[in-house]
C-alpha positions, 0 to 999 in steps of 0.5 A: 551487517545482518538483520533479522524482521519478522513480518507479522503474520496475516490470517485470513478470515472468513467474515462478512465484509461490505461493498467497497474494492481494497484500492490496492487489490481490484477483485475478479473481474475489476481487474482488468475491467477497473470500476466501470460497470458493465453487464459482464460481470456480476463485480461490477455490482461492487463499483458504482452504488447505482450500478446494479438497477441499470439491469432492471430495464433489460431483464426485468427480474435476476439473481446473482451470485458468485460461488467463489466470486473472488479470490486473489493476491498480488505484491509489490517492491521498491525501485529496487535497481535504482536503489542498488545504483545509489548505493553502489555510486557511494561506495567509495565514499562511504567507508567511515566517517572519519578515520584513524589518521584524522583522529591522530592528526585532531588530537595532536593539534588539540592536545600538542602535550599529549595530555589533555586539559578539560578545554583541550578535551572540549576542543578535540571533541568539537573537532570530531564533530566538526570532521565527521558531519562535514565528512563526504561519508556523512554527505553521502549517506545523507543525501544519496543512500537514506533518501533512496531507502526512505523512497525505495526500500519497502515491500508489501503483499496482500491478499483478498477473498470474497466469501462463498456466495457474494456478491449477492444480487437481486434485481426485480421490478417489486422492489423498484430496483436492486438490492446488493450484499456482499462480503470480503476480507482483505489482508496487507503487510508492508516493510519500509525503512524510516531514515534518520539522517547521520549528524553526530551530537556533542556528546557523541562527539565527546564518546569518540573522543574519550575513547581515542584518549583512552585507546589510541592504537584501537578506539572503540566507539559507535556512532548512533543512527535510528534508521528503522525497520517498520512493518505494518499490517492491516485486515479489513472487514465490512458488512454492507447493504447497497440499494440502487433505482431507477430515478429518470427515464427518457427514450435515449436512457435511463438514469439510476441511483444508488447509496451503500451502507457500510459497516467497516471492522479494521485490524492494524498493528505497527512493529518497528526495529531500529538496524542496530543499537549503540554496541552494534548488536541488533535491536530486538524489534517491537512485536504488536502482542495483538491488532487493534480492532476499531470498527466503523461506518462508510457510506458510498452514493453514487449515479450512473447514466445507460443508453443502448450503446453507452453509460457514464456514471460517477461516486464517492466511497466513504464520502463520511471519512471513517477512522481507525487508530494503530496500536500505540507505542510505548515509552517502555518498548521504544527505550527497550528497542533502543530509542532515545527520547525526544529524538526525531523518530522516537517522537514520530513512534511515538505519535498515534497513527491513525488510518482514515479512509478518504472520500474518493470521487470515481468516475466511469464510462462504457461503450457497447457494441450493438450486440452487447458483446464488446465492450470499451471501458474507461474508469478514473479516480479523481482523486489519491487516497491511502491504503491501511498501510499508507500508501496513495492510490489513484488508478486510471483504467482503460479495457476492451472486452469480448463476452459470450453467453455461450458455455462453450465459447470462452470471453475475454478481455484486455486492458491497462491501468496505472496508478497516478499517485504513490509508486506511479506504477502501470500494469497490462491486464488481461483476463479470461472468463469460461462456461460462462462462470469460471475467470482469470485476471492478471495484472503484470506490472511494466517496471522491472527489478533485474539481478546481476545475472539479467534476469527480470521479474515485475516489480508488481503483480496482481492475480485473481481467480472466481466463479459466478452464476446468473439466473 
């Protein structure tokens, strides 16, 4: 069988976007460093809302800036090896249904005369039925191939940019604190596969009858299945304004606070197609005509404790559960496209789908050598949240880095993070920052997909480059 999907097609904007990561892309420096703030890395002023006053006490006034702060991309498959094994461990098993012989052997049983009664007819369809959805094809399919699609065949890319100039950061003692802007798109499609699992109705049952009846030697018949392809796609814009302060002092540190207001504009569009339609031809797919656009607030609060030689801090993103739809489907394309009403995915097609972002609770540590220049980081989500195309997040992250203020003497750091819900997948980190400005991070992932021919790529990676500037 062969099928073509158009995945749709993601444009990238320049526009203003808020303060907050696309949990499936960390920009620049986060990478490797994850959410914990630290003053190596002026992203860090996108992490935590109280983040940023914690430079007031050390430098008393700054400005910060990215030229190009990031700019970045990154996939992600299936388990592509383990649904391969499955299918290849069904081969045998999953020819057809039912075979030419069994329909010979059912309709003589049925119809000894070789001409049907209406009962008779009755009986020799009930008997297809019973045959094909008790047959060891039907059982495989359902029970080893359409779950592993259903888990492992998907893929998504995504991309992310933060405009020129952002995150802008002011930090002065006349404001009592720090003023953060920021602005960032971020843009993701993903294919996946929705099962429908094979259990033929009596009318289908009836159609293979009629045809065998009519046809004996050479029966033409299908048997319907809505197992679909589903592309979704989504771009992500916000404009945010963050303000953090100092709110306690003491002679062992400094606790600050922060909030951010975030104003969100998502795009988002659903196209499905069904693998083939009752002649066995190709379905056309339903193609989103535009995304729709839905716009929101967030608001993110949060506290950070600094010492000399270490912080802790903790926050919650979108503690307000902003929501925005996806394009419905209609009656009209989904009949069209080759869906039955009422059947089990025409209805979940059919249903309006909604992207809410949840409130996730974060929280960070740090431990700096005396000097400042090395670093431990730690950051943890406390909970999973899904990303616009319904996937589930929850990284953990540990790094250990170098920073230098020296413009000839690069920093460096490594780390390791893993996603604790969705795909469960752990990546190392590493990244590399030069005169003072210029940085790499990777993120490679530790699960492989191998060919027949033994040759491996990661089932996931992530890169990002930036430049930024302090003074």
């Amino acid at each position: 069988m062969k099928f073509k999907v158009q995945l749709a097609t993601l444009s990238v904007m320049l526009c203003a976007n808020a303060i907050a990561d696309p949990v499936y892309l960390p920009p620049a420096q986060n990478l490797t460093y994850g959410s914990s703030s630290n003053n190596q890395s002026i992203m860090s002023s996108i992490t935590n809302p109280a983040a940023a006053a914690a430079q007031l006490e050390q430098e008393g006034s700054q400005y910060r800036f990215g030229i190009l702060s990031s700019i970045g991309g990154g996939y992600e498959f299936g388990n592509v090896n383990d649904l391969i094994n499955k299918i290849d461990s069904t081969k045998a098993t999953i020819t057809t249904p039912i075979t030419q012989a069994q329909l010979t052997t059912l309709y003589t049983t049925a119809c000894p005369t070789g001409t049907c009664t209406t009962a008779q007819s009755t009986a020799f369809a009930s008997a297809v039925a019973t045959t094909i959805n008790s047959s060891a094809a039907v059982a495989a399919l359902n029970n080893v191939v359409l779950p592993a699609l259903q888990q492992d065949g998907y893929a998504s890319v995504y991309a992310g940019v933060h405009v020129p100039f952002m995150p802008f950061v002011v930090t002065k003692k006349s404001l009592g604190g720090s003023i953060v802007l920021d602005a960032n798109v971020s843009a993701i499609a993903n294919l996946s596969v929705i099962t429908d699992p094979l259990a033929i109705s009596a009318s289908t049952a009836a159609n293979i009858a009629a045809a065998y009846i009519a046809n004996p030697t050479n029966p033409t018949y299908t048997i319907p299945n809505d197992t679909t392809l589903l592309v979704k796609a989504a771009m992500v814009k916000e404009v945010g304004l963050g303000y953090s302060r100092p709110v306690l002092s003491r002679d062992k540190g400094d606790l600050t606070a922060g909030v951010r207001m975030k104003y969100y504009q998502v795009l988002l569009d659903r196209s499905p197609q069904k693998l083939v339609n009752s002649t066995g031809a190709q379905n056309p797919s339903i193609t989103g005509k535009t995304y729709t656009t839905n716009s929101g607030l967030g608001l993110d609060v949060g506290t950070l404790w600094t010492a000399k030689r270490y912080r802790v801090g903790a926050w919650v993103n979108n503690i307000n559960k902003p929501s925005f739809k996806y394009n419905d489907l209609t009656a009209t394309e989904l009949t069209t496209a080759g869906y039955t009403a009422g059947t089990t995915i025409y209805n979940q097609l059919a249903t309006g789908l909604t992207y809410e972002m949840k409130p996730q609770l974060q929280l960070e540590g740090a431990f700096f050598s005396e000097s400042q220049n090395w670093v431990l980081n730690a950051g943890l989500d406390g909970n999973a949240v899904p990303d616009p195309v319904g996937r589930e997040f929850q990284w953990a992250t540990l790094s250990a880095a170098y920073a230098t203020d020296s413009w000839w003497k690069p920093g460096a750091r490594v780390g390791y993070r893993t996603n604790l819900a969705g795909s469960k997948l752990s990546y190392v980190t590493g990244g590399l920052t030069i005169f003072k400005a210029l940085s790499f991070d990777i993120a490679y992932g530790l699960d492989k997909i191998t060919d027949k021919n033994g040759k491996s790529i990661p089932r996931s990676a992530m890169a990002n480059i930036g430049i930024q500037m302090t003074f």
